[in-house]
C-alpha positions as CSV (number, residue, x, y, z in Angstrom):
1,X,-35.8,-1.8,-42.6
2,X,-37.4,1.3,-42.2
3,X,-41.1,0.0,-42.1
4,X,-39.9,-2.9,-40.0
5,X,-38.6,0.1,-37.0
6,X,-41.7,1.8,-37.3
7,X,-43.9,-0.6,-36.1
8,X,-41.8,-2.9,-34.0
9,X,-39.4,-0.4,-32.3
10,X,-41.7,0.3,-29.3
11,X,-41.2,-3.5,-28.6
12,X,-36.9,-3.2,-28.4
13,X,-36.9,-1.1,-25.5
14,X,-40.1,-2.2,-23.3
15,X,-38.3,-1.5,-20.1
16,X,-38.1,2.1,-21.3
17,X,-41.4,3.0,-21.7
18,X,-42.2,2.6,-17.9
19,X,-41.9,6.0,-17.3
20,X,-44.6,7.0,-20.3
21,X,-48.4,6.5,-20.4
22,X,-50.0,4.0,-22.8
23,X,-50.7,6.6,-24.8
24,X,-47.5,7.1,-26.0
25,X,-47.6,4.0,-27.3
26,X,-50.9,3.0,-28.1
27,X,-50.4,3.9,-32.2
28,X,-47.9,1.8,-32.5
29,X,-49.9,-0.7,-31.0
30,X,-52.5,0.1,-33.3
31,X,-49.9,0.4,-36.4
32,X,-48.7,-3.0,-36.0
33,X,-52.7,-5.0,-35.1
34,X,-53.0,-2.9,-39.0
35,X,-50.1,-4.6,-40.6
36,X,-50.8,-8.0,-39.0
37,X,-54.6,-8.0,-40.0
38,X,-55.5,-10.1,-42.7
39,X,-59.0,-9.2,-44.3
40,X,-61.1,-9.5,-41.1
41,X,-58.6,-11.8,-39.2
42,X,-55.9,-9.8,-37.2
43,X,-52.9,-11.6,-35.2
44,X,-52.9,-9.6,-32.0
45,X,-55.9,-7.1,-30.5
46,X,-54.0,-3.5,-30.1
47,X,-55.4,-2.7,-27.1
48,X,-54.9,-5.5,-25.6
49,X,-51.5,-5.7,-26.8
50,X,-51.2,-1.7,-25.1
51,X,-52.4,-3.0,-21.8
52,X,-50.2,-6.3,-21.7
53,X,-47.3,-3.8,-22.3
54,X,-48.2,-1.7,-19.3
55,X,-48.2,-4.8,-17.0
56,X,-44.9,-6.5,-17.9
57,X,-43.1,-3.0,-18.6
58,X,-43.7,-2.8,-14.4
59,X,-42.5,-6.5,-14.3
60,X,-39.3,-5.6,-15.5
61,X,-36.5,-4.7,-13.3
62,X,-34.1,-3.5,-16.5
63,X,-34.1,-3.5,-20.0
64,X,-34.2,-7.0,-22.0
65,X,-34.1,-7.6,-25.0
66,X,-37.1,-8.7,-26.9
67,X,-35.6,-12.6,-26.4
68,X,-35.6,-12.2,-22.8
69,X,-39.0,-10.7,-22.5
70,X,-40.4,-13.6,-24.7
71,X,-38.9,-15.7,-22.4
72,X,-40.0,-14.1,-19.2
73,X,-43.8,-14.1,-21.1
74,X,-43.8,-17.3,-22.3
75,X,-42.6,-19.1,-18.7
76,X,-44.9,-16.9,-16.3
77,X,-48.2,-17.9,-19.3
78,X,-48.7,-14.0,-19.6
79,X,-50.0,-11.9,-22.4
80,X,-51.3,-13.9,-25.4
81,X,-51.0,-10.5,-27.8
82,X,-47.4,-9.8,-26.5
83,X,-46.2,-13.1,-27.0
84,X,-47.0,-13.1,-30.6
85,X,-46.2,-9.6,-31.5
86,X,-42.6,-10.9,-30.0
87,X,-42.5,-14.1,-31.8
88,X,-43.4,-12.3,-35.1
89,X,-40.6,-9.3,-34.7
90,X,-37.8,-12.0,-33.7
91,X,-38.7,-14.5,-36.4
92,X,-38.7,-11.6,-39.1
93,X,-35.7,-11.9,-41.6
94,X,-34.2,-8.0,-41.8
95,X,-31.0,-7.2,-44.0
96,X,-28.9,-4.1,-43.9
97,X,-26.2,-5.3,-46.0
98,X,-25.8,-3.0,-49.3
99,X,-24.5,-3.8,-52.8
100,X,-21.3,-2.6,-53.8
């Protein structure tokens, strides 16, 4: 659970990071093209990903949940990188429940 906030958590709160520069968030960016790269073939470009953050982070009027902003990127035909990086994080299975 850990790994999986590390380098998805930037995606929760999009909305949020309006008020920072891309900068901010560009490692995570680059953390999670890393995880998703398979030999030479990666999922999503980080910097594209960083720079399709910047434009629908001014899109949004208040925070959404990562469903929501799929939603609202999927209908408007917006940011290819986003879109997967979304679809990826909300199709993930995570578990929190602990033995006894």
């Amino acid at each position: 659970m850990q790994h999986h906030n590390s380098y998805f958590c930037f995606l929760y709160h999009i909305y949020e990071l309006k008020d920072v520069g891309s900068s901010v968030f560009l490692p995570n960016s680059k953390d999670l093209e890393t995880i998703l790269t398979d030999g030479e073939s990666s999922d999503i470009n980080s910097l594209e990903l960083c720079d399709e953050v910047a434009v629908v982070r001014s899109l949004l009027g208040k925070d959404l949940s990562p469903l929501e902003v799929l939603k609202l990127v999927t209908k408007m035909n917006l940011d290819p990188n986003m879109n997967i990086a979304l679809r990826i994080l909300l199709t993930l299975s995570t578990s929190v429940a602990s033995g006894e």
